[in-house]
TIBA-193174 format. One record per residue (C-alpha): x, y, z; residue in three letters. Coordinates in steps of 0.2 Angstrom, whole numbers, padded with zeros to 4 digits, always signed. Layout:
N
XYZAla;...
! end
This chain:
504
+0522+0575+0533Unk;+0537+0575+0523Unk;+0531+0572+0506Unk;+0526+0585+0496Unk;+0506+0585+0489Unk;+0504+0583+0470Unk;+0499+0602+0463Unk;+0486+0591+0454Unk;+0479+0585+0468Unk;+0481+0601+0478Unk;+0473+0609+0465Unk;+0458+0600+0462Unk;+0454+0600+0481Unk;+0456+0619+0481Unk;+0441+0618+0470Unk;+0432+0604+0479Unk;+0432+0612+0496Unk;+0432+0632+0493Unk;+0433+0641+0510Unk;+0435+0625+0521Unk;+0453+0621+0508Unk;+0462+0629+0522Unk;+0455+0617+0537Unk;+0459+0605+0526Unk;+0476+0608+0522Unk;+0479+0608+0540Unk;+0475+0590+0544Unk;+0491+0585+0536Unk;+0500+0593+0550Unk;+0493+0583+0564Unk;+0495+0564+0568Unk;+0486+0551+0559Unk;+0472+0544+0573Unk;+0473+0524+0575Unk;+0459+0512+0583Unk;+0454+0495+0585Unk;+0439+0484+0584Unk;+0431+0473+0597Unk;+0430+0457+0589Unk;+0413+0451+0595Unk;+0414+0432+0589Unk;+0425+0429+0605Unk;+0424+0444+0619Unk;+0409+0458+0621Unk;+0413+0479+0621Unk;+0410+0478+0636Unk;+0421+0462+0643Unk;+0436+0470+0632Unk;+0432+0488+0641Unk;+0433+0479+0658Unk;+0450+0473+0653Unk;+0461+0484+0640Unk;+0476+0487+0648Unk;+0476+0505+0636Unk;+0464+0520+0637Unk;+0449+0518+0621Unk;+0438+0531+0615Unk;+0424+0527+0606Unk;+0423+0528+0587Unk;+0404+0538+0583Unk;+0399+0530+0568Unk;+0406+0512+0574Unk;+0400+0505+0590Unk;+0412+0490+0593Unk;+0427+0504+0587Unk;+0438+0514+0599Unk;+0452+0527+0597Unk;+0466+0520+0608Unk;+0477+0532+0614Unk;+0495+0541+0609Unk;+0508+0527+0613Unk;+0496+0512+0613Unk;+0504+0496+0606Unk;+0488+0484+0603Unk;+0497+0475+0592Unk;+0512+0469+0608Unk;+0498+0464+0619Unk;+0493+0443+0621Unk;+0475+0451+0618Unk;+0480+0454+0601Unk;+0486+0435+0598Unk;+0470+0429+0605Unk;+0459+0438+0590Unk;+0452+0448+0604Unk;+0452+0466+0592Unk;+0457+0470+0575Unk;+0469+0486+0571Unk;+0458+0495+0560Unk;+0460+0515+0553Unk;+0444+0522+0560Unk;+0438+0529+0546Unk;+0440+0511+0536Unk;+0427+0504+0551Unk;+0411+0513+0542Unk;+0408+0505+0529Unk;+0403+0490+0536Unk;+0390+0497+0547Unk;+0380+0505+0535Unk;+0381+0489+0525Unk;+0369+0482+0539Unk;+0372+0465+0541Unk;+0361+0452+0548Unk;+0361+0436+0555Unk;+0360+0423+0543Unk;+0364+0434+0528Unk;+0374+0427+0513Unk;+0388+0441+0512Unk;+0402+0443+0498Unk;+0416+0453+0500Unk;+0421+0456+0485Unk;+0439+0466+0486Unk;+0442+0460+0505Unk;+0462+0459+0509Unk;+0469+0461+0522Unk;+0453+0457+0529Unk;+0447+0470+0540Unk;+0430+0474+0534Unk;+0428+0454+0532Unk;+0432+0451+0551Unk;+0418+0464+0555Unk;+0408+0455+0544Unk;+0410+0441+0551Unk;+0407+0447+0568Unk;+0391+0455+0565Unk;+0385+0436+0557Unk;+0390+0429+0573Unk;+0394+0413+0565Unk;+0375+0409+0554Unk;+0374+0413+0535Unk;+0391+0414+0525Unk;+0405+0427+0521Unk;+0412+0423+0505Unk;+0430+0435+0506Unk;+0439+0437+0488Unk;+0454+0447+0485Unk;+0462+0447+0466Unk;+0480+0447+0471Unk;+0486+0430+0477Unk;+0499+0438+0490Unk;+0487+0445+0498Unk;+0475+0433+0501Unk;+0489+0423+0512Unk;+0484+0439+0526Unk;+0467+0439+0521Unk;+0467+0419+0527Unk;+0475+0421+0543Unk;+0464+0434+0550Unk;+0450+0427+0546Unk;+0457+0411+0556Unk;+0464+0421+0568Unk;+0449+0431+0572Unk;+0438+0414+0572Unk;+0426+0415+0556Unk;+0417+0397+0556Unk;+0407+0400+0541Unk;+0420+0410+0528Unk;+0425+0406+0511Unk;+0442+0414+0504Unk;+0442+0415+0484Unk;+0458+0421+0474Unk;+0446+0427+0460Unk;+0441+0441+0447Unk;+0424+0449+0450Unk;+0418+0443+0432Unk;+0422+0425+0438Unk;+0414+0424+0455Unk;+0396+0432+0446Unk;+0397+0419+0434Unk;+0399+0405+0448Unk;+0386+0416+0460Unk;+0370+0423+0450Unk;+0358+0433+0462Unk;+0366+0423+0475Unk;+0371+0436+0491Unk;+0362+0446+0501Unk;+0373+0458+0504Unk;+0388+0464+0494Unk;+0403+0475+0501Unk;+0417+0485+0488Unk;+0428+0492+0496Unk;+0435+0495+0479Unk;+0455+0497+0474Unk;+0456+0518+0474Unk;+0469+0533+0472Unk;+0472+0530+0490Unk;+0470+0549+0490Unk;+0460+0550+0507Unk;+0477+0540+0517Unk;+0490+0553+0509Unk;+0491+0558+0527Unk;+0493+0541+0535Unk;+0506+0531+0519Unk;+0517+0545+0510Unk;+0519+0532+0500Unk;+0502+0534+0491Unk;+0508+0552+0486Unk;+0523+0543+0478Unk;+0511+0532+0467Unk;+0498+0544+0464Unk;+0499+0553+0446Unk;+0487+0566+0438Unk;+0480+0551+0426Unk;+0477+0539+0442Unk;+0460+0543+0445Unk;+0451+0539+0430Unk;+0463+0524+0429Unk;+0453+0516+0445Unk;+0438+0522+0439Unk;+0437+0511+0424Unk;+0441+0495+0436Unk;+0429+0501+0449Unk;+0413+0503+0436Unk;+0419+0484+0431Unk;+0420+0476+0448Unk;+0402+0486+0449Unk;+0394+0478+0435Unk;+0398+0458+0443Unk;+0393+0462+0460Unk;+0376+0468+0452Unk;+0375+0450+0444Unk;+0379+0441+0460Unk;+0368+0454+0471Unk;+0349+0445+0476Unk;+0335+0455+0471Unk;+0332+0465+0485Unk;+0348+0464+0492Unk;+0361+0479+0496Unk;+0379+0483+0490Unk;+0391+0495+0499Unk;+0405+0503+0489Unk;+0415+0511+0498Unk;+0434+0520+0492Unk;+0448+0529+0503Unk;+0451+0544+0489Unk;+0443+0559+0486Unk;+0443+0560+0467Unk;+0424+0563+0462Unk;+0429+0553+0444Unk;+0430+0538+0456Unk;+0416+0541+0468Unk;+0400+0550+0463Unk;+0405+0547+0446Unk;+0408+0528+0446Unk;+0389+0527+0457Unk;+0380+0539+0446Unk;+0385+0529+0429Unk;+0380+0513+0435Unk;+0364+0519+0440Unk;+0363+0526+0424Unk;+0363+0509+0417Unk;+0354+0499+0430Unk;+0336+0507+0435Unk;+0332+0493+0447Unk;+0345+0500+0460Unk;+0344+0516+0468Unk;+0356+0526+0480Unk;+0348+0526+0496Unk;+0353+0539+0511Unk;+0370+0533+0521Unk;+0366+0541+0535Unk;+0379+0537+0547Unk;+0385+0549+0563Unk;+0398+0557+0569Unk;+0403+0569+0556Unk;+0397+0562+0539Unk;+0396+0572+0524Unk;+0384+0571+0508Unk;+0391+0564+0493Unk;+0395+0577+0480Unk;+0391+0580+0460Unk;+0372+0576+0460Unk;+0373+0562+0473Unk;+0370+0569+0491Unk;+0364+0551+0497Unk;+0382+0544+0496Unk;+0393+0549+0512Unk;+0411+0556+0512Unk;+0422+0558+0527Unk;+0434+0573+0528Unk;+0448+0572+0540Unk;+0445+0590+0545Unk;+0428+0585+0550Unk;+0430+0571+0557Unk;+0444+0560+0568Unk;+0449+0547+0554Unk;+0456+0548+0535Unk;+0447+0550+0520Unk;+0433+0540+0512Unk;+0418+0538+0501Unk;+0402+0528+0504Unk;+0389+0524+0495Unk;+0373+0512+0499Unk;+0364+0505+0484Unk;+0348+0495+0485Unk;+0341+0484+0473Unk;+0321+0484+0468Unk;+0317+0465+0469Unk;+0308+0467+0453Unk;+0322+0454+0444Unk;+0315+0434+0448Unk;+0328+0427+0461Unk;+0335+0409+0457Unk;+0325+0399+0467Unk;+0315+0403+0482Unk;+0321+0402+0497Unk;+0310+0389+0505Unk;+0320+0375+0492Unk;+0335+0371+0499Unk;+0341+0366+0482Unk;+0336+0378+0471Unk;+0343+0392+0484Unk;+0360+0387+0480Unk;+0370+0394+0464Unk;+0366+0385+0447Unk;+0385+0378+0447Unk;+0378+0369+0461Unk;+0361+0365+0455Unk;+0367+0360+0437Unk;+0379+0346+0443Unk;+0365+0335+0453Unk;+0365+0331+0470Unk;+0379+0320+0473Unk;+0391+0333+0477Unk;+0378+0344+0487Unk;+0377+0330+0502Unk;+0379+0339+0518Unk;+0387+0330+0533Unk;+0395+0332+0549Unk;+0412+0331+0552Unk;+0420+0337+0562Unk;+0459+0374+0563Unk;+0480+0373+0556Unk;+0500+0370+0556Unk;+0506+0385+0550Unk;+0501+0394+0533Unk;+0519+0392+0526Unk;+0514+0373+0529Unk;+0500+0372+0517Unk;+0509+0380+0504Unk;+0502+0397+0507Unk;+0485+0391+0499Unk;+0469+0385+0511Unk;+0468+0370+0501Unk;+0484+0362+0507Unk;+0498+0350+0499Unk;+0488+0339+0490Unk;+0474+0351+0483Unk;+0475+0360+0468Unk;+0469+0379+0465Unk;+0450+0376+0460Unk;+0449+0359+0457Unk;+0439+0347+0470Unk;+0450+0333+0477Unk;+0447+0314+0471Unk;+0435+0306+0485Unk;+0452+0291+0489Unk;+0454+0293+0507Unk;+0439+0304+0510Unk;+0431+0291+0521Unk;+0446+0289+0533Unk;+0448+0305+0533Unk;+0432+0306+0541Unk;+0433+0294+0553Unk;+0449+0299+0561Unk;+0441+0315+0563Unk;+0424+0309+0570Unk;+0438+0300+0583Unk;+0446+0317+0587Unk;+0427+0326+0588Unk;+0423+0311+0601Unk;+0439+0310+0611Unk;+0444+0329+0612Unk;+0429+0338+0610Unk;+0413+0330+0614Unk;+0402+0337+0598Unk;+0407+0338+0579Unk;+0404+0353+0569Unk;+0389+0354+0556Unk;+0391+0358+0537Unk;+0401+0350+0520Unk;+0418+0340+0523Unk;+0429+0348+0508Unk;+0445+0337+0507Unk;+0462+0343+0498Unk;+0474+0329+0502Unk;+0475+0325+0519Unk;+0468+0341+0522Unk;+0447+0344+0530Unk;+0439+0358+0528Unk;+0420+0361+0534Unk;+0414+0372+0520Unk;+0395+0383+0522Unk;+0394+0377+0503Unk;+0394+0359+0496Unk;+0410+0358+0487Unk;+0405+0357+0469Unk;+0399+0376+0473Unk;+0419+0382+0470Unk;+0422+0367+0456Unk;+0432+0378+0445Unk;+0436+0392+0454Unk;+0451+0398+0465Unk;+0450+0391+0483Unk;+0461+0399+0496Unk;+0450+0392+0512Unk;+0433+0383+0506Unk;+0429+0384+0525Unk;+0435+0382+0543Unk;+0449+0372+0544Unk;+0450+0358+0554Unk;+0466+0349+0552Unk;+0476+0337+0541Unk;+0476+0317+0541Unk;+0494+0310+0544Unk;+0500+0289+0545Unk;+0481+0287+0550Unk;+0478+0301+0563Unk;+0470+0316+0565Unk;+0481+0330+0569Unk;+0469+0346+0572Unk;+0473+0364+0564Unk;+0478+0378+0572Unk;+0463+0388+0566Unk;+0450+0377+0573Unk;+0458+0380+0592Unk;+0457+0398+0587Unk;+0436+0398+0584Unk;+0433+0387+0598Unk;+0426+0393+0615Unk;+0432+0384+0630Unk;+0417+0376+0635Unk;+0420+0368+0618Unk;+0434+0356+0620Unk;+0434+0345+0635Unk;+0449+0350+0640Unk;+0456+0368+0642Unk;+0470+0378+0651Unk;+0469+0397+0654Unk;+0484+0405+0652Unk;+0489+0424+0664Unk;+0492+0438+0650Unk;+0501+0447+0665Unk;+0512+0436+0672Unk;+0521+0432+0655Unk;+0515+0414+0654Unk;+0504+0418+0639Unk;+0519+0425+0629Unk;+0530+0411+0631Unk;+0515+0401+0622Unk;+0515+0412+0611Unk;+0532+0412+0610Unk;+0532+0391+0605Unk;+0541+0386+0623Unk;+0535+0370+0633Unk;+0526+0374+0648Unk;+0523+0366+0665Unk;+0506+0365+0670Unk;+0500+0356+0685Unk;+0486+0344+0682Unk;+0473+0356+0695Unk;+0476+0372+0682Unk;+0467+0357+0669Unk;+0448+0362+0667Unk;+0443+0344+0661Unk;+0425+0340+0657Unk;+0417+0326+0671Unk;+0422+0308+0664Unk;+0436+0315+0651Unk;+0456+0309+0655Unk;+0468+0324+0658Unk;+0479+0318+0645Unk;+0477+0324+0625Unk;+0474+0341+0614Unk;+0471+0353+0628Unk;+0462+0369+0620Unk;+0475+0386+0628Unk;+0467+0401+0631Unk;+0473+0418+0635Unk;+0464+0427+0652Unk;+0450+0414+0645Unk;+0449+0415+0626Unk;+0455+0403+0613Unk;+0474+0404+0607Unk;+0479+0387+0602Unk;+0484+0371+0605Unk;+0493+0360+0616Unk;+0498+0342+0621Unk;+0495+0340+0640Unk;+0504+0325+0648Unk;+0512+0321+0667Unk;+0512+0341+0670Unk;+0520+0347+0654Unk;+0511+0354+0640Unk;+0519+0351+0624Unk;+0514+0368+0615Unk;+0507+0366+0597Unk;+0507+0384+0593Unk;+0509+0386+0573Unk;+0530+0393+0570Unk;+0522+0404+0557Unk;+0512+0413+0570Unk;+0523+0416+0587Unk;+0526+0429+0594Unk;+0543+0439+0588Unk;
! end
């Protein structure tokens, strides 16, 4: 690497590390490692196995992660495009796993962008319970947003909020919390010399006094008897051991439970050997910093769960019925379209839309569910303008608070007509839509897709559903798996693939 370490820094791990300083000093001679992540809401490990056109090696403490070899390009292949795996840093895949998602769990990832860890999330909920994904910088919820669309999360919330905010509007509400908290970036000196550039002797304890904030709210929004992950990519003890053991300090109901983890985990240092550290001279990834904290139950939750009411937050509650009515109903033009925010042209940050138009809304896209997919997906209809969203909340539940994406996105209401999203072809399975059109990733049909360009397609390479005309919103898949949409008519398919999106 050419940057030069921080004497501070150097220093201070001297002292740290002892005898193994050395080993670890070497590691910023050798190559960063890279890997990916099986994204398991559309193909299985072993499907993606069968077919990755580069070499993987599996990652020890993440089972859908793989190294992928020197030279690898993951991010050039139509695989990629398709949502099939997420480019992750190894290391960065650990968290999630010892969080311990289950299906049906109501998850909050409280620091999430660019929305990595939420995508794993996600994954492991398989498309039950929520994923509520927050990130406090407006900028980069715009990425956040489209990978969670790319990658085809159904049930997930995007907030642009502050932690303080989002316990208020979520008391003992999550089952699972995830903080991945904004760090020294210490641990990925080896990966972004830019980090070196940024980091000052005074850093550390700057992030510290955020992190023991952000700590404090997830507490409030945690469930009694539910878990929080906090997870950081430094080394600096003031922001690791120090920030955990001063917040047990002040909350006795929570302890620090063993991480566990394989593969080359490490205890935690300064009186908490339950944490989990990751040195890259122990193991193939960057720095990090885990800890897994778990609440008593001995607070009274909210409600109980068996009242569907009472189980939602008190904003909710506190505002009646009315706005709490679930229904059916039934993805996106490109981000840039929708103003960079989920809400699209005619919502406003936080505010619900007024109900005009909500009704023909709805039936235009009841029309599309009958003609172009057969079934209509289950939850709230959450209307900003002429956009539909189907939200795992009732929409008074974000009264108030910074929406990016209130849900799936199914499309936008225009002169009358339903005109899907691009993010509802994305999490739709073929056997979904009634009609479908597989496109080759080798013989470079799938890249002119991707690329925007009209395509000919013979009506025989149509998989239409018995009874269903050939003509309309084809669903295009990729070797099988959802990329989009398009318009098949007399041979041609007019190709709907977002600008914002294609392939450069």
């Amino acid at each position: 690497m050419a940057a030069q370490l921080p004497g501070t820094f150097t220093g201070r791990m001297k002292e740290l590390l002892g005898t193994e300083y050395e080993q670890f000093m070497e590691t910023y001679k050798e190559t960063p490692y890279a890997g990916l992540r099986v994204n398991t809401l559309k193909i299985t490990v072993q499907e993606l196995l069968e077919r990755s056109p580069f070499g993987l090696e599996p990652i020890p403490w993440c089972p859908t992660g793989f190294y992928t070899e020197a030279g690898a390009r993951p991010g050039k292949h139509p695989y990629y495009h398709a949502g099939l795996y997420y480019i992750q840093e190894p290391s960065a895949m650990a968290p999630v796993e010892l969080l311990d998602v289950q299906p049906g769990d109501r998850v909050l990832d409280l620091c999430a962008a660019p929305g990595g860890k939420s995508t794993q999330i996600a994954a492991k909920l398989q498309g039950t319970g929520m994923l509520v994904s927050n990130d406090l910088h407006p900028d980069r919820t715009k990425a956040l947003a489209k990978n969670l669309e790319l990658y085809g999360v159904r049930n997930g919330i995007v907030l642009n909020e502050t932690p303080q905010r989002i316990a208020a509007a979520f008391p003992d509400f999550f089952d699972r919390i995830l903080i991945d908290a904004p760090c020294s970036g210490e641990g990925m000196f080896r990966k972004d010399e830019d980090m070196i550039k940024q980091w000052e002797p005074g850093t550390p304890l700057k992030y510290a006094e955020m992190q023991r904030e952000i700590l404090l709210s997830a507490a409030q929004a945690l469930k009694p008897g539910g878990t929080i992950v906090y997870s950081t990519c430094t080394f600096a003890p003031e922001e690791n051991e120090g920030s955990i053991l001063e917040f047990l300090a002040g909350h006795p109901q929570f302890t620090a439970v063993p991480a566990g983890g394989s593969g080359g985990f490490a205890p935690g240092l300064s009186g908490l050997p339950e944490a989990a550290r990751l040195w890259p001279h122990k193991v193939k990834g960057e720095g990090h910093f885990m800890a897994v904290l778990r609440h008593d139950g001995s607070s009274a939750a909210q409600g109980s769960a068996g009242d569907a009411d009472t189980a939602l937050p008190v904003s909710v509650r506190s505002k009646g019925s009315s706005a709490a009515r679930p229904a059916k109903a039934g993805g996106s033009k490109d981000r840039e379209a929708r103003g960079g925010r989920g809400q699209g042209k005619g919502g406003a940050r936080g505010q619900r839309p007024q109900a005009s138009g909500e009704a023909a809304a709805l039936d235009a896209f009841a029309g599309f569910c009958r003609e172009q997919l057969g079934w209509q997906p289950a939850g709230y209809p959450v209307l900003f303008g002429e956009h539909l969203y189907i939200s795992p909340l009732p929409p008074a539940a974000l009264d108030g608070l910074k929406t990016i994406r209130p849900g799936w996105y199914m499309g936008q209401l225009r002169s009358g007509r339903f005109i899907p999203g691009h993010p509802l072809a994305t999490a739709l399975r073929p056997a979904e839509s009634l009609r479908s059109l597989s496109l080759d990733s080798a013989n470079g049909e799938a890249v002119s897709y991707l690329k925007g360009e009209t395509l000919s397609a013979p009506e025989e390479r149509l998989s239409v559903q018995p009874g269903s005309p050939s003509k309309g919103y084809v669903l295009v898949c990729i070797d099988g798996f959802s990329a989009g949409w398009g318009k098949w008519q007399d041979g041609m398919l007019k190709n709907e693939y977002p600008a914002g999106w294609r392939w450069t």
